[in-house]
N, C-alpha and C positions, 0 to 999 in steps of 0.2 A: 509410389505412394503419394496422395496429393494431401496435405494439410491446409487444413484453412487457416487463411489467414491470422494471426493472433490480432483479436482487437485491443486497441489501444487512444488514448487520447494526450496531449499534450499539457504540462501542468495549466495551464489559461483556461482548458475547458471545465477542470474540476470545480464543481458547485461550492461555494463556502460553506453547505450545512450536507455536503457528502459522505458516505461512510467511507473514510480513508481504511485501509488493509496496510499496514505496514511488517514489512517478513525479514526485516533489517534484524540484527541480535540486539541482544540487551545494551552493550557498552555506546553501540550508535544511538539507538535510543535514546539514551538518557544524556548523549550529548545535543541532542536538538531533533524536536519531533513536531507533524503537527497537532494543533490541538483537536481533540476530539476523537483524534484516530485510536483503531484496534490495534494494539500490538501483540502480534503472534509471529516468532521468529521460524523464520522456514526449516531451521532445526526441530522445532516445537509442533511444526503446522499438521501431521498427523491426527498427532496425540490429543491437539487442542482443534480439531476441525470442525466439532459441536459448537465450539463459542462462532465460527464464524455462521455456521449456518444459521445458529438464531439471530445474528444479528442482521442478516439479509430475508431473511423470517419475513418480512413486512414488504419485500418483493423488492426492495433497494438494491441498486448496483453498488458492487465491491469496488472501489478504486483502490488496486492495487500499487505497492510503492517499496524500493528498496534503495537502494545510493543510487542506482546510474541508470537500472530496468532491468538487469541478469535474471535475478534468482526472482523479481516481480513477475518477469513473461513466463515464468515454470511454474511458479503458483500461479496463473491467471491462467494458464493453461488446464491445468489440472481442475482449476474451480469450474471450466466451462467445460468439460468433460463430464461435470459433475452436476451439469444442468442448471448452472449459478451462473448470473449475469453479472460477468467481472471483467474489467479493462486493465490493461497497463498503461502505466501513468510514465511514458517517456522519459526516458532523464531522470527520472527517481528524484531522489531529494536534491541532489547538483540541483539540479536542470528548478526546482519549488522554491529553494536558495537565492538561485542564480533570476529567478522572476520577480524576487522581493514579496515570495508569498508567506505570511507570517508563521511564523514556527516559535514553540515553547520549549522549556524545562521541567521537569517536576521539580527541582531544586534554587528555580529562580532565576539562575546564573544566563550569560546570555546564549541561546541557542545559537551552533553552529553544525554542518557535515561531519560527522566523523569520515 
């Protein structure tokens, strides 16, 4: 069987006004996310598969994102199967963390990795 390759990019190349995909659960969430991103827990990502496709609607690539890239390269997978232009975002949140790339709260407090 040959599989293509999974495409991917490194957190450095993520646009600051990118649609971030994040598939992480709720409890990581809401200990530090980036701003502006979709969150749809890969638990969730069937049932809520409508929200992502409208939000790449407008022909945008998904940057997908989870802690480290697991469960990111399995949705990023599945979305390019599904005719959607979606990357894995290496390193997941570590690796976005670990760059000094800014990340929020919805509660204010200071974002970190779960």
């Amino acid at each position: 069987m040959n599989f293509a390759p999974l495409p991917s990019v490194d957190v450095a190349s993520v646009p600051a006004d990118a649609l971030v995909l994040d598939v992480r659960e709720d409890d990581e969430w809401a200990a530090g996310h980036v701003e502006g991103a979709l969150h749809v827990p890969m638990s969730d990502f069937v049932a809520r598969f409508g929200e992502v496709t409208e939000a790449v609607a407008e022909g945008r690539r998904a940057f997908v994102m989870c802690r480290v890239g697991g469960r990111s390269a399995q949705v990023t997978q599945y979305l390019v199967q599904q005719g959607i232009d979606a990357v894995n975002v290496d390193g997941g949140m570590l690796a976005w963390d670990g760059a000094g790339r800014p990340m929020v709260t919805e509660s204010g407090s200071p974002a970190f990795v779960l």
